[in-house]
Steps between C-alpha positions, in 0.01 A plus 500: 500500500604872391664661841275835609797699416487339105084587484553850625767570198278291239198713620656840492701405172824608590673228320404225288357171651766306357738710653363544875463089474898432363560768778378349769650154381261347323632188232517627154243202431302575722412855387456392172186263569365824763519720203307241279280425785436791555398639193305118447317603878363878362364364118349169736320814733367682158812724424630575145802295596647183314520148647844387515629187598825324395339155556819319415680721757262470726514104535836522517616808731358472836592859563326597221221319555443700826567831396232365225248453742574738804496776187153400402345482836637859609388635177187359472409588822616827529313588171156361625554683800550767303165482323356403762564843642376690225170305496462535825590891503272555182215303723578743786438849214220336418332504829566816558376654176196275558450662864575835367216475249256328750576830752454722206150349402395470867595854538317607176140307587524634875519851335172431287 
């Protein structure tokens, strides 16, 4: 799993996530099959992303294999969360316009 440290940088982009990940001593192999993963994780949550996957590398490079999947979970997840959020937030506007025009027409017919 990415250190706190590693999300923080990823998150506030100051450097690549291939570079925060060989930084903090991450395999080679192993950030390759994140990076696929990854980008496999946000086009599995509905992103405009491309499903990668060396299979053949995958069978045969353990570390790849679980920078593979540990990229697609993160990704995945943190992208549903992410719309999650904005459906939720969108919900939440919603309700409030809807309360705002209920005052408003309660207002208006106690006026009458």
């Amino acid at each position: 799993m990415l250190t706190v440290s590693v999300l923080i940088c990823l998150l506030s982009g100051c450097q690549s996530t291939r570079e925060a990940m060989i930084a903090e001593g991450y395999p080679a192999p192993f950030v390759d099959g994140y990076e696929a993963g990854c980008s496999s994780g946000r086009q599995a949550a509905g992103a405009l992303a491309d499903f990668r996957k060396d299979v053949p590398r995958y069978l045969q490079q353990p570390l790849y294999a679980q920078g593979w999947d540990d990229g697609f979970r993160q990704c995945q997840a943190a992208l549903e969360s992410a719309i999650e959020r904005e459906l939720h937030d969108s919900d939440m506007r919603d309700r409030e316009w809807r309360r705002h025009v209920d005052q408003a027409m309660a207002k208006a017919l106690r006026s009458s």
